[in-house]
mmCIF file of the N, C-alpha and C atoms, coordinates in Angstrom:
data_MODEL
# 
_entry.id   MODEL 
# 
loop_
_atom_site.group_PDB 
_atom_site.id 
_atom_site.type_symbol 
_atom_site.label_atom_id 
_atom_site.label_alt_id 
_atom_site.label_comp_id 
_atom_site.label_asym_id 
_atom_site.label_entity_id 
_atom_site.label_seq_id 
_atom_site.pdbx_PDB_ins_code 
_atom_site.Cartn_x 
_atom_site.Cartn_y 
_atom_site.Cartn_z 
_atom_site.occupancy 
_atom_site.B_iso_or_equiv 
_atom_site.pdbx_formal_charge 
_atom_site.auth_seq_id 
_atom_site.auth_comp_id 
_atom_site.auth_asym_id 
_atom_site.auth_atom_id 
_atom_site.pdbx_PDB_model_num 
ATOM 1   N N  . UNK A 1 1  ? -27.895 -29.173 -27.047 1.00 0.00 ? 1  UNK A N  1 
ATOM 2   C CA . UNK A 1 1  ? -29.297 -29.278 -27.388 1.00 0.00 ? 1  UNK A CA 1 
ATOM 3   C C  . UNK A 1 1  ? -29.926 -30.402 -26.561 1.00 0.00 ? 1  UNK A C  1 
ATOM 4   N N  . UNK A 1 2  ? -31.193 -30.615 -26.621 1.00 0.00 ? 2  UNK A N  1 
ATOM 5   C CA . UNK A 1 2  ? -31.724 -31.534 -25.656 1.00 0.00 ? 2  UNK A CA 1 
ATOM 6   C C  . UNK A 1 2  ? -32.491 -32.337 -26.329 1.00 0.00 ? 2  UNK A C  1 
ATOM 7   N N  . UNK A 1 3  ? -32.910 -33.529 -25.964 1.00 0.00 ? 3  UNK A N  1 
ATOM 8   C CA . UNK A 1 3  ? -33.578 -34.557 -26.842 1.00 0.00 ? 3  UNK A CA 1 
ATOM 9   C C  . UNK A 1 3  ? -34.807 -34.541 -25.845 1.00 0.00 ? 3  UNK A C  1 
ATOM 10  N N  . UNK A 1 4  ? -35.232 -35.145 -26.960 1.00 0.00 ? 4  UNK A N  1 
ATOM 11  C CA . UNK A 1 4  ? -37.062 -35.705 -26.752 1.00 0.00 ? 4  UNK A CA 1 
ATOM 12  C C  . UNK A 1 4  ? -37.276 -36.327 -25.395 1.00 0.00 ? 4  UNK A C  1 
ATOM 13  N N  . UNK A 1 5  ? -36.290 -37.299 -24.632 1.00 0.00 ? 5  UNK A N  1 
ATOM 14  C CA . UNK A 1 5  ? -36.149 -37.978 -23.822 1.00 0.00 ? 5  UNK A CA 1 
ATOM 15  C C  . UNK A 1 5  ? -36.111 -37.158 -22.344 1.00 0.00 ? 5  UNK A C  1 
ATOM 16  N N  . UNK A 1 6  ? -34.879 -35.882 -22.689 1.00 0.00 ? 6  UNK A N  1 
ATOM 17  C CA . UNK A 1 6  ? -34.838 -35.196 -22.047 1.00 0.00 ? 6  UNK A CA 1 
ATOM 18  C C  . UNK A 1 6  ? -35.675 -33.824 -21.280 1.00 0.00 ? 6  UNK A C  1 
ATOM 19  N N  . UNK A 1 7  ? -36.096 -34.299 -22.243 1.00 0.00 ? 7  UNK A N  1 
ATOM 20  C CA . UNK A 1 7  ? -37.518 -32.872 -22.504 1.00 0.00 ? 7  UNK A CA 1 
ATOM 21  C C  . UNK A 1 7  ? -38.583 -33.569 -21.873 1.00 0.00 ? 7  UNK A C  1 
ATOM 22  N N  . UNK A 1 8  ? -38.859 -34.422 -22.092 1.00 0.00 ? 8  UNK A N  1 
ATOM 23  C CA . UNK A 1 8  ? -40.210 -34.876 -21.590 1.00 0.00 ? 8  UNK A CA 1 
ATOM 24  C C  . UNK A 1 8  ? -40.330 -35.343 -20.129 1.00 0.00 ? 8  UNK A C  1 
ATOM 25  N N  . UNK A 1 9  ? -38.277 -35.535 -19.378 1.00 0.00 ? 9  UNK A N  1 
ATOM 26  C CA . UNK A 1 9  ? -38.564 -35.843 -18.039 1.00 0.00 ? 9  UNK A CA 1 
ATOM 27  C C  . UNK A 1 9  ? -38.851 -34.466 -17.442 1.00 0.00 ? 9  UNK A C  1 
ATOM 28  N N  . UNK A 1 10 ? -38.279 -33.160 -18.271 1.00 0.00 ? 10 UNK A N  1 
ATOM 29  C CA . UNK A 1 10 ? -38.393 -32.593 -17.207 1.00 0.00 ? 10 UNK A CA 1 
ATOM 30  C C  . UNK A 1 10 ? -39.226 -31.535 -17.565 1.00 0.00 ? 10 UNK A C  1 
ATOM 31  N N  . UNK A 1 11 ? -40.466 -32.053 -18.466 1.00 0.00 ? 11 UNK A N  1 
ATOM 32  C CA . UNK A 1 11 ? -41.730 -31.357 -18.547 1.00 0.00 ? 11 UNK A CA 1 
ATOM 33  C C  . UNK A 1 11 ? -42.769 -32.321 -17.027 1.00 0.00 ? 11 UNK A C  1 
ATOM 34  N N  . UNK A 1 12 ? -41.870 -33.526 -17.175 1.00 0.00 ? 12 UNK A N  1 
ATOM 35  C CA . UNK A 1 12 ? -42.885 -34.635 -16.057 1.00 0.00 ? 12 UNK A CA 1 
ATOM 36  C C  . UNK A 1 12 ? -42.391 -33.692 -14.502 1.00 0.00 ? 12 UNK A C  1 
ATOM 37  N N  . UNK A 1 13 ? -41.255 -33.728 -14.727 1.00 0.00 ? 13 UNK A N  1 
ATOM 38  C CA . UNK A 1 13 ? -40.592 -33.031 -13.254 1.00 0.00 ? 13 UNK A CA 1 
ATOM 39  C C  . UNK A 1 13 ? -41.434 -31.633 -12.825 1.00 0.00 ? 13 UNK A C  1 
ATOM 40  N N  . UNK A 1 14 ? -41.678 -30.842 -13.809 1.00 0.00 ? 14 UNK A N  1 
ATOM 41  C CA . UNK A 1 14 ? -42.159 -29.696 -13.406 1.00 0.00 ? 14 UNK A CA 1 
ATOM 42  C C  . UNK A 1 14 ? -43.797 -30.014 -13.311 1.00 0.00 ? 14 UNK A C  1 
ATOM 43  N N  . UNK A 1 15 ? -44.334 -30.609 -14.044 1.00 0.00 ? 15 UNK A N  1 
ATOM 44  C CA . UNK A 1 15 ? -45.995 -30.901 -13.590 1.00 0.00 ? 15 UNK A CA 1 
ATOM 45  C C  . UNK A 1 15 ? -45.815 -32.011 -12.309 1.00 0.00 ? 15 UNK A C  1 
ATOM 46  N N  . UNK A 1 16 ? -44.876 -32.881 -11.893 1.00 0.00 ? 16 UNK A N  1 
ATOM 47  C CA . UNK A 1 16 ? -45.180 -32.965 -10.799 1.00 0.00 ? 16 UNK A CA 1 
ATOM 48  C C  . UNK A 1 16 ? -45.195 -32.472 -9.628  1.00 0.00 ? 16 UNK A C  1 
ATOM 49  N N  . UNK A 1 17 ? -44.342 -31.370 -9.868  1.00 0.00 ? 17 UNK A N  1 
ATOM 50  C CA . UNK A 1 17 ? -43.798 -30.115 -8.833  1.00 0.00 ? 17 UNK A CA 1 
ATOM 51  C C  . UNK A 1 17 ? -45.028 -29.324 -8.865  1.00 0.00 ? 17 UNK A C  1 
ATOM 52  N N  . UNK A 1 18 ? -45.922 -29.040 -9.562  1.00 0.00 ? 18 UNK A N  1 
ATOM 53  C CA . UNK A 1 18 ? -47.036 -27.655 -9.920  1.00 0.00 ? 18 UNK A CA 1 
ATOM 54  C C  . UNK A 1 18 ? -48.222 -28.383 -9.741  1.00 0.00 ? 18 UNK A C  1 
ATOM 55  N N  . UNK A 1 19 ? -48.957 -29.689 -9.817  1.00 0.00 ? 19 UNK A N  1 
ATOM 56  C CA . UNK A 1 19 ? -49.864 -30.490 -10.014 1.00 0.00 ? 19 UNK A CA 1 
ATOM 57  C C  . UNK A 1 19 ? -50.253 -31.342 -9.791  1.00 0.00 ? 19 UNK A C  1 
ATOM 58  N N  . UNK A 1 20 ? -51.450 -32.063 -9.180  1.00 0.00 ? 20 UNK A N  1 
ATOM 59  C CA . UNK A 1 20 ? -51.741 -33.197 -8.149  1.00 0.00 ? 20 UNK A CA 1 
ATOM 60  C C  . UNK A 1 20 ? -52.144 -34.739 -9.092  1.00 0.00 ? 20 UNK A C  1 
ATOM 61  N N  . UNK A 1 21 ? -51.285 -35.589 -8.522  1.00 0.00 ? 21 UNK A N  1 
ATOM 62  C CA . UNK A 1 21 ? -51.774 -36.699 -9.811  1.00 0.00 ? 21 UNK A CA 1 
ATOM 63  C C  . UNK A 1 21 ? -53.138 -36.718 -9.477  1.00 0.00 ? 21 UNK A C  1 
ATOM 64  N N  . UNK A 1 22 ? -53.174 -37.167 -11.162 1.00 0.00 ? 22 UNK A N  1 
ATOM 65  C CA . UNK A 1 22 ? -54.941 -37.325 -11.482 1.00 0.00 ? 22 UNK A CA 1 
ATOM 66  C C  . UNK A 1 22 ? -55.470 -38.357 -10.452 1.00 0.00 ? 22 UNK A C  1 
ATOM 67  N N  . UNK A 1 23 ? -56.618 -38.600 -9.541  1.00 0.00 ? 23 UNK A N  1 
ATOM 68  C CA . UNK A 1 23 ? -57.368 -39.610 -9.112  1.00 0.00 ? 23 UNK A CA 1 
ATOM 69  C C  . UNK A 1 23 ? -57.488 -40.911 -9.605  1.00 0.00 ? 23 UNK A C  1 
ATOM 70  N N  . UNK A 1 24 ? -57.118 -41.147 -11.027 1.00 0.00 ? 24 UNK A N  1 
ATOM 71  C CA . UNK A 1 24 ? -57.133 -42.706 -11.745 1.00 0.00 ? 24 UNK A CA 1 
ATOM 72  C C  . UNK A 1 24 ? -55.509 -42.964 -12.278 1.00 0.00 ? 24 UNK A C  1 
ATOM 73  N N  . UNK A 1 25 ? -55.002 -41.988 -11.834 1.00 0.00 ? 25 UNK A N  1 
ATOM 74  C CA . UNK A 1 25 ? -53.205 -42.133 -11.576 1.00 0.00 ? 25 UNK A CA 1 
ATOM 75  C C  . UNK A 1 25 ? -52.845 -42.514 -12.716 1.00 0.00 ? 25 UNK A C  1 
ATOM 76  N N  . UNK A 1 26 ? -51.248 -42.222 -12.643 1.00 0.00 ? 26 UNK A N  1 
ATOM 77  C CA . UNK A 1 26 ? -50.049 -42.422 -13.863 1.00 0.00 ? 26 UNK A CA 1 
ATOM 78  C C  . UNK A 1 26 ? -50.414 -43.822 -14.521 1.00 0.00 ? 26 UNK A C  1 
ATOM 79  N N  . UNK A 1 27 ? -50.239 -43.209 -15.632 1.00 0.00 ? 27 UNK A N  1 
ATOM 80  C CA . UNK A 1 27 ? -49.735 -44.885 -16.855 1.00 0.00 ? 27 UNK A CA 1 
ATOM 81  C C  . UNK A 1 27 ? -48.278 -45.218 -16.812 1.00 0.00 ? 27 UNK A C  1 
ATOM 82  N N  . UNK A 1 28 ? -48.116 -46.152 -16.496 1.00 0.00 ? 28 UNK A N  1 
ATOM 83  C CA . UNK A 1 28 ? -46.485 -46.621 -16.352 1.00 0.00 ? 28 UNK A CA 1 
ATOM 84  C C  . UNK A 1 28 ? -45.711 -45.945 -17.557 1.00 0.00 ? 28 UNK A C  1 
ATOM 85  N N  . UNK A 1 29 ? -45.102 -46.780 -18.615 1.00 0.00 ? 29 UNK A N  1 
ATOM 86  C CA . UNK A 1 29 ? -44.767 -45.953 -19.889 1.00 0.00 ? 29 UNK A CA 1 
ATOM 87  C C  . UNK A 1 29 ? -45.431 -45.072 -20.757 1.00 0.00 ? 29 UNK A C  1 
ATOM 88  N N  . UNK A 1 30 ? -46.648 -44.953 -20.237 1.00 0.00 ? 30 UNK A N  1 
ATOM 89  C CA . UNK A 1 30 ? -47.595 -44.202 -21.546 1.00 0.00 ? 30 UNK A CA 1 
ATOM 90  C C  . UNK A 1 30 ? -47.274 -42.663 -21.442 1.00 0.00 ? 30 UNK A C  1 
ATOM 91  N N  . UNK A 1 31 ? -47.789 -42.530 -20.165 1.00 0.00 ? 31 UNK A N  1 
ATOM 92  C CA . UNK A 1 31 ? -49.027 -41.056 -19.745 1.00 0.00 ? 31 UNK A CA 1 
ATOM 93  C C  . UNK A 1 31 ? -48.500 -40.708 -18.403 1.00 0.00 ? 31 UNK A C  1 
ATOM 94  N N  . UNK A 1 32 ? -48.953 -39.845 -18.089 1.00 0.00 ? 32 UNK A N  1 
ATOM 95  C CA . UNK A 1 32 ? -48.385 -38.974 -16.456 1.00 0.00 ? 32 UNK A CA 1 
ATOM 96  C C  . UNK A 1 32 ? -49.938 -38.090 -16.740 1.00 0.00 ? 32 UNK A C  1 
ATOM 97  N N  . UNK A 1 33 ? -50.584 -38.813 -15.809 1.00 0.00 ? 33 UNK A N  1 
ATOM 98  C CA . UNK A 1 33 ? -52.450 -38.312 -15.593 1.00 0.00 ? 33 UNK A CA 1 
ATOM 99  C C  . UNK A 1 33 ? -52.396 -36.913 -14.195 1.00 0.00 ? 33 UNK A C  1 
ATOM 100 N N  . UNK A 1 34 ? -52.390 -36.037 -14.669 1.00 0.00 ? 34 UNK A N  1 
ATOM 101 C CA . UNK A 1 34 ? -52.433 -34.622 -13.732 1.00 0.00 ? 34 UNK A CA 1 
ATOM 102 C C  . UNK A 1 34 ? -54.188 -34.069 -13.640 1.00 0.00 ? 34 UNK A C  1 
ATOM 103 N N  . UNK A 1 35 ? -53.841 -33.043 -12.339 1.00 0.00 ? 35 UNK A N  1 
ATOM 104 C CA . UNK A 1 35 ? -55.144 -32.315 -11.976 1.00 0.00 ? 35 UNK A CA 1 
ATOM 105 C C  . UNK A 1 35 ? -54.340 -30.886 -11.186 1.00 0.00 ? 35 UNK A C  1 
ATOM 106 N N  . UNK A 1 36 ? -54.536 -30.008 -12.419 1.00 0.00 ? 36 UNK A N  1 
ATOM 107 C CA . UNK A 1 36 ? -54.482 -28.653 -12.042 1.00 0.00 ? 36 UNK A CA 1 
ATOM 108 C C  . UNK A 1 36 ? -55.444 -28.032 -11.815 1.00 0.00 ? 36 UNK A C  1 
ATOM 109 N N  . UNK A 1 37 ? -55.183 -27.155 -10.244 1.00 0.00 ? 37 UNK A N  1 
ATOM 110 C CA . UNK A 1 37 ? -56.251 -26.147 -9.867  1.00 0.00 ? 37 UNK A CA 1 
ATOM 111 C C  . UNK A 1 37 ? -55.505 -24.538 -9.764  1.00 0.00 ? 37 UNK A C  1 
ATOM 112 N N  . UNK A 1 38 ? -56.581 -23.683 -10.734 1.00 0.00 ? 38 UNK A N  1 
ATOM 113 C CA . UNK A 1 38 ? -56.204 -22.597 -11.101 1.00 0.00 ? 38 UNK A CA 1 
ATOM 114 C C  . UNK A 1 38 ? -56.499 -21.465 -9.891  1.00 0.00 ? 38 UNK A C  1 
ATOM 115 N N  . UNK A 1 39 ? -56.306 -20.623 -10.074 1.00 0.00 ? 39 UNK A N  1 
ATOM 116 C CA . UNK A 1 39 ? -56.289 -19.528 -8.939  1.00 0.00 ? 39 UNK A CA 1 
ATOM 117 C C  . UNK A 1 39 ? -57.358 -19.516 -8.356  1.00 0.00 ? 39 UNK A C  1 
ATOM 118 N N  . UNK A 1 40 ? -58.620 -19.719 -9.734  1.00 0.00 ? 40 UNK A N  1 
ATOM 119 C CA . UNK A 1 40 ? -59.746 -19.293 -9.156  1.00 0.00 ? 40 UNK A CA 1 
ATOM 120 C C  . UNK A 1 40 ? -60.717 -20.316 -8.964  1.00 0.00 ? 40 UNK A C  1 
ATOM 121 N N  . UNK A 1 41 ? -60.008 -21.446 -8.959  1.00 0.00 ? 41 UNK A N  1 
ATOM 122 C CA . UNK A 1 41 ? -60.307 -22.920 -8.209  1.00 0.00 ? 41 UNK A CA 1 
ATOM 123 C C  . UNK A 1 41 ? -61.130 -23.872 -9.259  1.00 0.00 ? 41 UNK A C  1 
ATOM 124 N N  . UNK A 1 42 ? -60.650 -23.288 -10.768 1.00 0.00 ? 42 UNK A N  1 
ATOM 125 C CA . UNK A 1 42 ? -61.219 -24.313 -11.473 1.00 0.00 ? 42 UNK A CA 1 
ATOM 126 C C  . UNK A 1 42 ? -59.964 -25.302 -11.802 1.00 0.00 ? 42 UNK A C  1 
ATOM 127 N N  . UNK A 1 43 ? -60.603 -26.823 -11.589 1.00 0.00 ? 43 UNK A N  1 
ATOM 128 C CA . UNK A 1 43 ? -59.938 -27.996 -11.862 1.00 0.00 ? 43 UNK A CA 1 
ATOM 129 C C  . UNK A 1 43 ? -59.615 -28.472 -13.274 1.00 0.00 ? 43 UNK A C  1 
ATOM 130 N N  . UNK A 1 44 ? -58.418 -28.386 -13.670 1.00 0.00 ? 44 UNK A N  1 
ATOM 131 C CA . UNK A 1 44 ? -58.092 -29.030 -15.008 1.00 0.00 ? 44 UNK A CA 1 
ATOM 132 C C  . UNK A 1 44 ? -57.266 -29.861 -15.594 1.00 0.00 ? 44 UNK A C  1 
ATOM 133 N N  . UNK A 1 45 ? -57.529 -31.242 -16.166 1.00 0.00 ? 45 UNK A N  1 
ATOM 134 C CA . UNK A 1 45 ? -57.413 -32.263 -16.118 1.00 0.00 ? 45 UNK A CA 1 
ATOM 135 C C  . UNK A 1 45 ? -56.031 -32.602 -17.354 1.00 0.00 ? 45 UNK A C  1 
ATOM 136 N N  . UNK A 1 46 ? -54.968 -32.923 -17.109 1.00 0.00 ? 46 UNK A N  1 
ATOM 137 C CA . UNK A 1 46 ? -54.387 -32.826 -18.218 1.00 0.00 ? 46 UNK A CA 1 
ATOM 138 C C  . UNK A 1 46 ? -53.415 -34.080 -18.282 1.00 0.00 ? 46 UNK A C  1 
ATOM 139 N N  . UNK A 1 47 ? -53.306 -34.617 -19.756 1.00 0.00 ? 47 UNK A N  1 
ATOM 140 C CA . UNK A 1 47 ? -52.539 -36.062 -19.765 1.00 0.00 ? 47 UNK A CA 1 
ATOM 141 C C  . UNK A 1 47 ? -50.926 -35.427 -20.489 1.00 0.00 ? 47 UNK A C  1 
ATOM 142 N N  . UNK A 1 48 ? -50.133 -36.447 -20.039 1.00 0.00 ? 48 UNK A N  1 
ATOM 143 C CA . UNK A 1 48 ? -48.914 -36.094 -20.393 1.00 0.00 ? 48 UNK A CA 1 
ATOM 144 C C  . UNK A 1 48 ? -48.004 -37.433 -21.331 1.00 0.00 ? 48 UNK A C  1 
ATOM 145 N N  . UNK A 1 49 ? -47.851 -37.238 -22.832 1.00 0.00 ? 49 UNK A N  1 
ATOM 146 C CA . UNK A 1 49 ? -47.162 -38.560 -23.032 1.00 0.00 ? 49 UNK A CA 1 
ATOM 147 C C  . UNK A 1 49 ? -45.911 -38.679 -22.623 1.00 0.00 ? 49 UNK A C  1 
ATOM 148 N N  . UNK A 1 50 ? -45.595 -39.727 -22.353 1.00 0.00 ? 50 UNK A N  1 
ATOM 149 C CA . UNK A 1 50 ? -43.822 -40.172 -21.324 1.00 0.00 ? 50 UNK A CA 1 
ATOM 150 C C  . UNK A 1 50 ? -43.510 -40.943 -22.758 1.00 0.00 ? 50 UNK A C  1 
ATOM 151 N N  . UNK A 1 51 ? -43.870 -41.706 -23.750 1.00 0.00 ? 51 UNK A N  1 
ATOM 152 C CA . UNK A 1 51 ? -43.312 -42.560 -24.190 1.00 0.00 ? 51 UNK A CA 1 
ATOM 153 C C  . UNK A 1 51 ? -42.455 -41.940 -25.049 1.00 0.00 ? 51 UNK A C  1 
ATOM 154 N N  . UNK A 1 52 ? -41.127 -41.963 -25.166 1.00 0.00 ? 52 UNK A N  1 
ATOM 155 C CA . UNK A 1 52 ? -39.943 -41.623 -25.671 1.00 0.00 ? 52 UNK A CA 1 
ATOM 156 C C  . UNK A 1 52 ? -39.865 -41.894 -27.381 1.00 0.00 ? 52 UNK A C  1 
ATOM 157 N N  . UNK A 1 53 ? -40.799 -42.522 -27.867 1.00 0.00 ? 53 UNK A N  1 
ATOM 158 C CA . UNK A 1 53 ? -40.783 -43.310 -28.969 1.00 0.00 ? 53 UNK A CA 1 
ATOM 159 C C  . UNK A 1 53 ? -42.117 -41.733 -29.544 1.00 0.00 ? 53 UNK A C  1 
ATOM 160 N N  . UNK A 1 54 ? -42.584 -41.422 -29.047 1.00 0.00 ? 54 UNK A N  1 
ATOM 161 C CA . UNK A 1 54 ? -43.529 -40.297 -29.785 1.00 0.00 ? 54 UNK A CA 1 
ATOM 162 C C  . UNK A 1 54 ? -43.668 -38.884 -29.345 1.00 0.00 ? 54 UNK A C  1 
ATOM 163 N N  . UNK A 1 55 ? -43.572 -37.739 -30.463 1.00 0.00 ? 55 UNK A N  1 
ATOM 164 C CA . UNK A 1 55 ? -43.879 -36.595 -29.553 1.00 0.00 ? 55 UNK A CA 1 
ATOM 165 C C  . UNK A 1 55 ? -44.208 -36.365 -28.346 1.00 0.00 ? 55 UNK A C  1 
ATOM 166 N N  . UNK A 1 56 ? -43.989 -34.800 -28.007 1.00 0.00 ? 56 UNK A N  1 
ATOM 167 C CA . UNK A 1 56 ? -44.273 -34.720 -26.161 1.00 0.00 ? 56 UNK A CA 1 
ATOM 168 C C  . UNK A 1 56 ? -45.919 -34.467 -26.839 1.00 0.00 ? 56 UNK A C  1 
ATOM 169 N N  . UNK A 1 57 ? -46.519 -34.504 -26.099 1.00 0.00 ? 57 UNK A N  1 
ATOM 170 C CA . UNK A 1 57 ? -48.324 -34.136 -26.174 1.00 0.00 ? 57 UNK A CA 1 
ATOM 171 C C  . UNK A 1 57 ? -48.832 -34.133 -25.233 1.00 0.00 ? 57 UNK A C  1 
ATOM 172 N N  . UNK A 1 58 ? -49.554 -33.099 -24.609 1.00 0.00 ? 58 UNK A N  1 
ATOM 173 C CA . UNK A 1 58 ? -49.982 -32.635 -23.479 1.00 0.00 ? 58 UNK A CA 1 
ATOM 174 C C  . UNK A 1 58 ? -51.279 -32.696 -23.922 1.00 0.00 ? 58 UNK A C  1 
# 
């Protein structure tokens, strides 16, 4: 099974692979700040919590 810890690097691994950091960039322990652009070129802005101590929350 996989833990919280584990899960959340490699939810970070795959949005950094798929998604351009946000313009006001990563929070060290907090957040992982993304900017997805969809097929049809709309931009969407999405925060990622890293901190190991609380749910994943996108």
């Amino acid at each position: 099974m996989i833990d919280r810890d584990q899960l959340k690097k490699a939810v970070v691994a795959l949005l950094d692979s798929l998604a351009a950091e946000h313009p006001l960039g990563h929070q060290d322990s907090k957040a992982a700040r993304y900017v997805l652009t969809t097929s049809g070129g709309a931009r969407i802005e999405l925060m990622f919590e890293k901190n190991a101590q609380v749910p994943a929350n996108l």
